[in-house]
C-alpha positions in Angstrom: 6.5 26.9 -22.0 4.8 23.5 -21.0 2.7 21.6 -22.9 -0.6 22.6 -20.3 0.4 26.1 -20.9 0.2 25.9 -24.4 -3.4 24.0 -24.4 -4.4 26.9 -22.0 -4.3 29.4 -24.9 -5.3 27.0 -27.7 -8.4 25.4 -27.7 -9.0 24.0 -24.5 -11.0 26.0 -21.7 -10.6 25.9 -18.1 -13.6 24.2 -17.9 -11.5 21.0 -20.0 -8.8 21.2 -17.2 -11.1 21.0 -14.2 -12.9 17.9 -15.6 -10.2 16.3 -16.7 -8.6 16.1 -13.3 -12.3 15.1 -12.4 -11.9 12.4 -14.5 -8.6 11.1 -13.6 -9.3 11.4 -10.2 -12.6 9.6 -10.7 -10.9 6.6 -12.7 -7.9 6.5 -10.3 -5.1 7.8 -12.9 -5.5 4.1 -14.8 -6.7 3.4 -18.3 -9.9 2.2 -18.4 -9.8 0.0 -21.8 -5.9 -1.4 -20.6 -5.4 -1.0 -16.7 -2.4 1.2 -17.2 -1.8 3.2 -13.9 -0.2 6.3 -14.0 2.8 7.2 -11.4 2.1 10.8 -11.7 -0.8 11.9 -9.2 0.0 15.6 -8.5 0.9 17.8 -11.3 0.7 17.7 -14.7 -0.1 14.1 -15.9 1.3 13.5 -19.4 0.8 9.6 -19.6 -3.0 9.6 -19.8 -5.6 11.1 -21.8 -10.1 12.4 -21.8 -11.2 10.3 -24.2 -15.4 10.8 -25.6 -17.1 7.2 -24.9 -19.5 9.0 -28.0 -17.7 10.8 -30.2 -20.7 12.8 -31.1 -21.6 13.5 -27.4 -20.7 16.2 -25.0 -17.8 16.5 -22.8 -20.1 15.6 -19.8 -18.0 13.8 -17.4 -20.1 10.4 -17.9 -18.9 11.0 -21.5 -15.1 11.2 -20.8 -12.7 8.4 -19.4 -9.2 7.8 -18.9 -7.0 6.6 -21.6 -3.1 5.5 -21.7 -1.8 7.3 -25.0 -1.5 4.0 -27.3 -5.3 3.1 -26.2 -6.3 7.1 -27.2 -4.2 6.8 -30.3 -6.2 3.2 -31.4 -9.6 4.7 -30.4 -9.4 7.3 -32.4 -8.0 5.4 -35.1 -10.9 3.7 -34.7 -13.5 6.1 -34.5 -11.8 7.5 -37.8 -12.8 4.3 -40.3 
């Protein structure tokens, strides 16, 4: 079973799928805090991440950017202190 498949029956809706393609189309498939560009257009794309610009916000999509997986794992590092 792929990784999306497993997210379907977890915790994440439809709704997260839909705008998170929104959001990678929006932002070009590149991290917006490094300028990593993803390869992987069509399909599932595993380098990149839907990061909260507010933690406590909602997952509107001018809330949610593109991350690379190091830059996700440092924010929320971050956001953790």
């Amino acid at each position: 079973m792929g990784q999306a498949s497993r997210w379907n029956t977890g915790k994440y809706s439809q709704t997260y799928f839909h705008d998170r393609k929104l959001v990678l189309q929006r932002d070009k498939y590149t991290c917006t805090v490094c300028g990593y560009k993803s390869q992987r257009h069509k399909g599932e794309v595993h380098d990149l991440e839907i990061h909260h610009n507010n933690p406590k916000g909602d997952y509107s999509l001018d809330n949610l950017v593109t991350v690379c997986l190091s830059c996700h794992q440092h924010l929320t590092e971050q956001q953790a202190d």
